[in-house]
MIMAR-669637 format. One line per 5 residues: number of its first residue (from 1); for each residue x, y, z of C-alpha. Coordinates in steps of 0.25 Angstrom, whole numbers, plus 2048, in hexadecimal, padded with zeros to 3 digits. Example, Ala and Ser with C-alpha at 12.3 -4.5 7.8 and 13.67 -1.06 7.14 Angstrom:
// residues 2
1) 831,7EE,81F  837,7FC,81D
***
This chain:
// residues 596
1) 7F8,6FE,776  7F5,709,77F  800,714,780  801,71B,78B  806,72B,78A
6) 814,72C,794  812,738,7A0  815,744,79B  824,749,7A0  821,757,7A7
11) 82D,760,7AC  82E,768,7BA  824,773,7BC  82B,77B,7C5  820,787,7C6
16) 815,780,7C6  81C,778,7D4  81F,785,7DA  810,789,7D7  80B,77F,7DF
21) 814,77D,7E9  816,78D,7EE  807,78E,7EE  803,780,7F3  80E,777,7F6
26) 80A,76E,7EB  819,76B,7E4  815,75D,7DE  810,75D,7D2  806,752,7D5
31) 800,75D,7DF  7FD,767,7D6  7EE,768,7D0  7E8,76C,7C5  7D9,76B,7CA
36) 7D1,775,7D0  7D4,77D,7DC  7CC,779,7E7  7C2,783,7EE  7C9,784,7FA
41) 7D8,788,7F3  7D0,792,7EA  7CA,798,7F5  7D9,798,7FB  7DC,7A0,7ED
46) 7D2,7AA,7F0  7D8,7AD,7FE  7E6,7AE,7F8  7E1,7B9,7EE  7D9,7C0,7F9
51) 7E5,7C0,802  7EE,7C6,7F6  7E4,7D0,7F2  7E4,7D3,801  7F3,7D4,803
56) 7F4,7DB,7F4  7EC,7E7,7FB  7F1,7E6,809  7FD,7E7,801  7FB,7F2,7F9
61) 7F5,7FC,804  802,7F9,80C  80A,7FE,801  802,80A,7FC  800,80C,80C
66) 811,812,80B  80C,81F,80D  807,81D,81C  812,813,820  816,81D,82A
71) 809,823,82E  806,813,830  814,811,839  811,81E,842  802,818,845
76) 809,80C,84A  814,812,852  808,81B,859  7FF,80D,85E  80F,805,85F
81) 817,810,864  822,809,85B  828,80F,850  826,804,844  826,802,837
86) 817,7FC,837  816,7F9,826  823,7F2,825  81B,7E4,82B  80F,7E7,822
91) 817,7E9,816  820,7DD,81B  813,7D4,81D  80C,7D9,812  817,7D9,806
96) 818,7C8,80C  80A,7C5,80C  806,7CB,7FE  814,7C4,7F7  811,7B7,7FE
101) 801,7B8,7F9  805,7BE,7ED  80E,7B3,7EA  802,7A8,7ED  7F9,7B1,7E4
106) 802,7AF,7D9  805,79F,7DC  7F6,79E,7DA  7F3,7A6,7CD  7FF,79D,7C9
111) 7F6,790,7CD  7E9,796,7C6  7F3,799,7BA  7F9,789,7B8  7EB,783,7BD
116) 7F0,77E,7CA  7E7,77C,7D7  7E9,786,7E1  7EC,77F,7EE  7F2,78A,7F7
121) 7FA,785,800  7F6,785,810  801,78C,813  7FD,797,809  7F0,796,80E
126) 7F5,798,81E  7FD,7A7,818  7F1,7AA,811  7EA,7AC,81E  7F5,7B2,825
131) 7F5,7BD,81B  7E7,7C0,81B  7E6,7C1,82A  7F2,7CB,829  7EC,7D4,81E
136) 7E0,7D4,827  7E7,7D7,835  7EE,7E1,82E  7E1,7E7,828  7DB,7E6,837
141) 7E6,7ED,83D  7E8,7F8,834  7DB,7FA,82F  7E0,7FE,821  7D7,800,814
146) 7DD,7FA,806  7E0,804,7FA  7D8,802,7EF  7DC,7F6,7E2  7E7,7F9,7D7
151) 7DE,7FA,7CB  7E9,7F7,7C0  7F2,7EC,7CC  7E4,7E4,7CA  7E3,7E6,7BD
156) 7F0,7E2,7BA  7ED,7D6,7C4  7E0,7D0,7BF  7E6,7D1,7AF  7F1,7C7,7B4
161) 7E6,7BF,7BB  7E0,7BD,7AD  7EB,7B2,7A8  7E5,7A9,7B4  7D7,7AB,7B0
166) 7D8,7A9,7A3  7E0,79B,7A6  7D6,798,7B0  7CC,79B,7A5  7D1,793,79A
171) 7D5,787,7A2  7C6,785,7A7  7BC,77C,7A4  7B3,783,7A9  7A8,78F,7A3
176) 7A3,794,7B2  7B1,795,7B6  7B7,79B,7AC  7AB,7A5,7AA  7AD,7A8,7B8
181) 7BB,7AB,7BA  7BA,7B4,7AB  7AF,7BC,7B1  7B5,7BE,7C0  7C2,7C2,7BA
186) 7BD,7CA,7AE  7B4,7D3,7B7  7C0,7D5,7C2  7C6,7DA,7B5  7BB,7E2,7AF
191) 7BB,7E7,7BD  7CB,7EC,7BB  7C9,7F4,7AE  7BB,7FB,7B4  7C3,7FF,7C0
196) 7CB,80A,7BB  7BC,811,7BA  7BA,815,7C6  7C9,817,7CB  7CC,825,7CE
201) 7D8,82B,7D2  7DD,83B,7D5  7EA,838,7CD  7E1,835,7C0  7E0,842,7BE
206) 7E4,84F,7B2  7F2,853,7B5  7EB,861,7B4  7E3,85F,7C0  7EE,85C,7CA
211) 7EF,864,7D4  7FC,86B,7DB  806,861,7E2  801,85F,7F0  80C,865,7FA
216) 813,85D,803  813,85D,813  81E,858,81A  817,850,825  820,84E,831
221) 82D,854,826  833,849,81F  831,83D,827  837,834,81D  845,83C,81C
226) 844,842,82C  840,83D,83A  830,842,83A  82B,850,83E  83C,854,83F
231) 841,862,83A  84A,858,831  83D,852,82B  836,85E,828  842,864,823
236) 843,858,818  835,85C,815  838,868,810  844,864,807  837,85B,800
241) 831,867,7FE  822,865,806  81B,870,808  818,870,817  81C,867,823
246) 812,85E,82C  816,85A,83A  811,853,847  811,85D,854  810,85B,862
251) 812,864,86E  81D,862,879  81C,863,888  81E,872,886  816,876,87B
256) 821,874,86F  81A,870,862  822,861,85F  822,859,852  81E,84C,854
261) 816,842,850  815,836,85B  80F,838,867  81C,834,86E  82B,834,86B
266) 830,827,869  82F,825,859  836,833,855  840,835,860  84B,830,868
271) 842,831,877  844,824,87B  853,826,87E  851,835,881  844,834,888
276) 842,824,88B  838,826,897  82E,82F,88E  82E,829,881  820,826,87F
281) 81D,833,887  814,83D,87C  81D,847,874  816,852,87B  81C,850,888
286) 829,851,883  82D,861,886  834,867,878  841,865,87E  843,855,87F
291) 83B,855,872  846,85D,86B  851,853,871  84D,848,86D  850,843,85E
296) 846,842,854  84F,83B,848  856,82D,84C  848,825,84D  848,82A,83C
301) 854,823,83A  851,817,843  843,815,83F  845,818,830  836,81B,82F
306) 837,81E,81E  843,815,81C  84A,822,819  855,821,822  85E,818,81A
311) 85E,823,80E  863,82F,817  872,832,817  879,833,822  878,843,825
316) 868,842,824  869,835,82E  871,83F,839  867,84A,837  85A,841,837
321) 860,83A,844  862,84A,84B  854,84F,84A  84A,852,857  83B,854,859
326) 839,862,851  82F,86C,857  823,872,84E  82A,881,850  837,87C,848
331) 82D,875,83E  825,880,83B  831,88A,83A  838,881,830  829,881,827
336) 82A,891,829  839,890,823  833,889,816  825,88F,816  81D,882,817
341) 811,87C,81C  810,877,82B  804,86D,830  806,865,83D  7FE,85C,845
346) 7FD,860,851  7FD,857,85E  7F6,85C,86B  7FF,858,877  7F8,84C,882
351) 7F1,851,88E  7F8,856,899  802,85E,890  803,86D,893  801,86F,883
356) 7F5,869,882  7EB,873,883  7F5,87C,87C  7FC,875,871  7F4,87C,866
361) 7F8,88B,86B  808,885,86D  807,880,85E  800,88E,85A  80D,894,862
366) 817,88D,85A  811,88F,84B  811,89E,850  81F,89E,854  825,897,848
371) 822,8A2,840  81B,899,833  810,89E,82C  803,89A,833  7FE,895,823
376) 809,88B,822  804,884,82F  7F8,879,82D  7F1,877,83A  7ED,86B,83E
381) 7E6,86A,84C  7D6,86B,84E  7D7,870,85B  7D5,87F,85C  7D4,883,84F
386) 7CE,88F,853  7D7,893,85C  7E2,890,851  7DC,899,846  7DD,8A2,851
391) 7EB,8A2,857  7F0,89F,849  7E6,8A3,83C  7EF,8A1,831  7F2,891,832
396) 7ED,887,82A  7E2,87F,831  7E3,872,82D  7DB,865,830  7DF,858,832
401) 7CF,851,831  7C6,852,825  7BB,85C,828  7AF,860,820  7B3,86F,81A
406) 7AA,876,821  7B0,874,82E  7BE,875,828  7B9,883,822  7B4,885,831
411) 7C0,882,839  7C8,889,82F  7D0,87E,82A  7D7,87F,81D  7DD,872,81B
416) 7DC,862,81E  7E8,859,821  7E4,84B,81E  7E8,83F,81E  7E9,83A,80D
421) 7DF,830,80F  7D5,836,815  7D3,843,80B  7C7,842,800  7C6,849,7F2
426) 7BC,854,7FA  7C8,856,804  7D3,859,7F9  7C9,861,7F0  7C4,86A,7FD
431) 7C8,878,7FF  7D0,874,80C  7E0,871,808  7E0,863,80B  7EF,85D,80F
436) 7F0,84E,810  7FB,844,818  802,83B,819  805,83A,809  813,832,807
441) 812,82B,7FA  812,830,7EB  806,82A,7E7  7FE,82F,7F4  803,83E,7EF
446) 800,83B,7E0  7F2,839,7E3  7F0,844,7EF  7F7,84D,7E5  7EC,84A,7D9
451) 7E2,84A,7E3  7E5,85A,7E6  7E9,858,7F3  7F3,865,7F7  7FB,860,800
456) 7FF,852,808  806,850,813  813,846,811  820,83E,81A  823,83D,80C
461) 827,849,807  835,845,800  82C,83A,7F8  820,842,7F4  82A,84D,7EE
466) 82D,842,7E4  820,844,7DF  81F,850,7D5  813,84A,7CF  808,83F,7D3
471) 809,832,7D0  801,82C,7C4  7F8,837,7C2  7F2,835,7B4  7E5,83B,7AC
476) 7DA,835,7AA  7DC,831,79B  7EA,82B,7A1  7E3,824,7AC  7D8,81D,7A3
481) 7E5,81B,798  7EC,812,7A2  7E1,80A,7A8  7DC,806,798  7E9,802,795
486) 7EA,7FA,7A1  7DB,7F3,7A1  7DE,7F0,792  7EC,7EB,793  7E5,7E2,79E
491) 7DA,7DD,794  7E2,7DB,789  7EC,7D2,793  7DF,7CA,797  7D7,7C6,78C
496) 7E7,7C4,787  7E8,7BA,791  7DC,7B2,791  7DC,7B0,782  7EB,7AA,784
501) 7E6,79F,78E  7D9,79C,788  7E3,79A,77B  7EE,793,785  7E4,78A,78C
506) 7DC,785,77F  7E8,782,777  7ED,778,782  7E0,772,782  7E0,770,773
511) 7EE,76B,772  7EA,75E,779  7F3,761,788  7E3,761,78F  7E3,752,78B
516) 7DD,747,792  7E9,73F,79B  7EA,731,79E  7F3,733,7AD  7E5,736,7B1
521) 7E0,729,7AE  7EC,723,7B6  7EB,72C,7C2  7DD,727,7C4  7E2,718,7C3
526) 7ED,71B,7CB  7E5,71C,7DA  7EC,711,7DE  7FA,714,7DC  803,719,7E6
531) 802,72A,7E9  80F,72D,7E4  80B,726,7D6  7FD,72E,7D6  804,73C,7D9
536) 80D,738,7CE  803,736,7C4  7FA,743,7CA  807,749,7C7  808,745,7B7
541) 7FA,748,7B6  7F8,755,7BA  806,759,7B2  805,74F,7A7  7F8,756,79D
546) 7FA,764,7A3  80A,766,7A1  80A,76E,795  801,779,79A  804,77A,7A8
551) 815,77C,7A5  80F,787,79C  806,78D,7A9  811,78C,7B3  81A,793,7AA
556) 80C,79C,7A9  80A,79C,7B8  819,7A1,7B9  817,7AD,7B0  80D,7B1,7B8
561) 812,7AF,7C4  81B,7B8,7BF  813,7C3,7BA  80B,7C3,7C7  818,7C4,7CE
566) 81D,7CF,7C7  80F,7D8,7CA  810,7D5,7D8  81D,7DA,7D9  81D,7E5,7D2
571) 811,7ED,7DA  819,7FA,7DA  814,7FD,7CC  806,7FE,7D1  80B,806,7DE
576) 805,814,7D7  7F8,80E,7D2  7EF,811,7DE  7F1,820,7D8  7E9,81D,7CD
581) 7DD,816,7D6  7DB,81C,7E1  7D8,82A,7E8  7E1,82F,7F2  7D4,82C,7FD
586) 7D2,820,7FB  7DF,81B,7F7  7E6,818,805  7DF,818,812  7E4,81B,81E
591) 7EF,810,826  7E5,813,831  7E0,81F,838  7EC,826,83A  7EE,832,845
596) 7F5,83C,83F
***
């Protein structure tokens, strides 16, 4: 007599049917598959991971980016003529796209991790495209350049990788295969401890070498506590204790030096009610009377460019909202009062406007009037130097473009402003002072200030203040310490880890669950039974011989899912790491060519 073994009684596996389903609508357990994944899904698995390494960098440049958030919003205002916040959209889409691929990414390591085919679902598949051709347009558009990788945020990545590789390992039958996948992810490995080698970084330094604090310029005040290029903003500027102030001028319809940074009117005044026929006239047609009427402080407190409005009390609201377009005498007497610095850009008026042959002698005219010290005063215009050094010898010629030394020496030029991301090692170690703008975040200063540099230019001067020292900077014994520790914490975890599943996945072997089965013998008998009966029987059969180790890898799968989960969500610990990895000129390129 033949006895027969019963069907094995299995219970519910809820994750392993939210596995499936999220990432290809396969809830029934008779749909799920525990043969290989086809060609064509893997090849969908390697656009999924280009498309999260794409959206992990667009990502990661958008963030670090914070520091031109405002230059990038005036670049668009000038080509729109519409005051918006332009980073709000990218962030928006961005912060989507890489939660809703990162989430896939993580449902697939999950597959790989309880041995379940990948078969992406085609709506996935339709988002996947939409998400690279937005990374691309975006790329087309702006023309931006990535930053460099996080050394330790791989590191930490490719040392989690190795539970699935050690599980894809042990499970296979295979010798190429495993040999394969051990030596491609062994090398990408290898590749992770050498790195560190040829990393260099100014903030990995002797805390003997660093230089002086670099001084702060205020550039247009304080924009983020006060309306822009305001008496009010440069006077917050001085309460955050900078060392000079930085303004935008132009010249009225009769000859008055302005401060102003837009061509026209309508983002920092009120001219469209006081002046609604001529607000996208030029700034310089305006005469020094209507510009002094017209109020320079309400668009702060609409607009909210800093999102600093809401922290004001109600006394600095009233005063913000009072101010007017303030003239470059009443900036240069209030630099006088405190005995600080002064540098301009100044804006020749359009054709046709009686300063135009004349505005460098009518700015010459009011510097002399003021009464400051010609030193305190950085000079910024090319044109006429000559006749400059001349009129007025005592100020400090400064250039806004790199120029070879000799004709810096030549032209008498004692000082470079430029923007961060365009000065060189040669540039800061040069005789000429160099001053570098626009510097808004902490880490920024933290490597300028270990790179020498004697001054930046900053609309965050009430955050750089915070800074008494920079960020992370470590000697050299320090720097190779940490990175040790880390590259062998990550080894030790490895060889940890595939030593635990070569051990888990030749004890199930040897305890008999890898047995032969007879449903397979009735599932091949049974072709001529009805569908519902054979999706029955594919059903016992695929949970019947594998139900032990599989509730042990979805609980598996789960703490993984976790683990990743908690690394992605958690990035602000790896915000100040791009100190340790990158100089300061090839950390952050530009947005895109700015005019100043």
């Amino acid at each position: 007599m033949v006895k027969h073994q019963p069907l094995q009684v299995y219970e519910r596996q809820l994750c392993l049917s939210c596995l499936t389903g999220i990432y290809g609508c396969r809830w029934k357990r008779y749909q799920r598959s525990h043969d290989d994944t086809t060609k064509w899904e893997f090849l969908w698995s390697l656009i999924l991971f280009f498309t999260f390494s794409l959206l992990l960098v667009w990502f990661y440049f958008w963030w670090e980016a914070h520091n031109d958030y405002n230059e990038f919003n005036w670049f668009l205002y000038n080509r729109s003529g519409e005051w918006i916040d332009g980073t709000v959209p990218i962030l928006a889409t961005t912060a989507a796209g890489f939660t809703y691929i990162a989430f896939l990414m993580i449902l697939a390591l999950c597959h790989i991790a309880v041995g379940q085919q990948l078969n992406l679902h085609w709506l996935h598949k339709v988002m996947l495209k939409c998400a690279i051709c937005g990374v691309f347009v975006y790329v087309q558009c702006l023309g931006e350049a990535t930053g460099p990788f996080l050394h330790l945020g791989a590191l930490v990545a490719v040392t989690a990788l190795a539970w699935l590789v050690a599980g894809q390992v042990a499970r296979s039958e295979k010798t190429m295969f495993q040999v394969v996948v051990l030596l491609l992810y062994l090398s990408v490995l290898l590749g992770l401890y050498m790195a560190p080698l040829s990393i260099t970084s100014p903030c990995i330094m002797d805390h003997a070498n660093l230089t002086p604090r670099p001084d702060v310029i205020g550039h247009q005040g304080a924009p983020m506590l006060a309306p822009e290029n305001t008496i009010l903003s440069f006077q917050r500027a001085l309460q955050m204790n900078v060392s000079g102030l930085e303004a935008d001028v132009a010249i009225s319809l009769d000859g008055v030096p302005f401060l102003m940074r837009d061509r026209t009117l309508r983002r920092t005044t009120d001219v469209e009610k006081v002046f609604p026929a001529r607000q996208l006239d030029d700034a310089s047609s305006f005469n020094w009377t209507d510009l002094h009427s017209l109020n320079a402080g309400q668009w702060f407190l609409k607009e909210d460019p800093f999102w600093t409005v809401q922290s004001m009390a109600q006394r600095e609201v009233m005063l913000v909202g009072n101010q007017s377009v303030c003239s470059l005498e009443q900036l240069l007497r209030l630099a006088t009062l405190h005995n600080h610095t002064v540098v301009f850009d100044l804006r020749r008026p359009p054709h046709g406007h009686p300063c135009y042959h004349s505005w460098i002698n009518d700015t010459l005219g009011v510097i002399l009037l003021s009464g400051i010290p010609q030193h305190l005063v950085m000079w910024t215009p090319d044109w006429d130097r000559g006749q400059v050094r001349q009129v007025v010898p005592g100020l400090q010629q400064t250039s806004v473009e790199k120029l070879p030394p000799q004709v810096l020496h030549q032209q008498g030029i004692s000082r470079l402003l430029l923007r961060y991301s365009q000065a060189s090692p040669d540039d800061i170690r040069s005789n000429v002072s160099v001053t570098l703008y626009t510097v808004n975040e902490p880490w920024l200063f933290s490597v300028l200030w270990c790179s020498g540099v004697s001054s930046v230019s900053s609309e965050a001067p009430n955050i750089l203040r915070k800074v008494p020292y920079p960020i992370w900077l470590m000697s050299p014994d320090e720097y190779c310490l940490i990175w040790v520790a880390a590259e062998l914490i990550s080894f030790t975890v490895v060889i940890g880890i595939f030593v635990f599943q070569n051990y888990h996945i030749i004890r199930w072997r040897l305890s008999g669950m890898h047995s032969y089965n007879p449903e397979q013998i009735m599932l091949s008998a049974a072709v001529r039974r009805s569908s519902r009966d054979l999706n029955i029987m594919k059903e016992k059969l695929i949970f019947s011989g594998k139900e032990g180790p599989h509730r042990e890898e979805s609980c598996t799968a789960c703490v993984y899912c976790i683990v990743c989960l908690f690394l992605w969500l958690c990035p602000s610990t790896l915000k100040w790491l791009p100190l340790l990895f990158s100089s300061p000129y090839l950390f952050t390129t530009d947005l895109m060519t700015l005019d100043r």
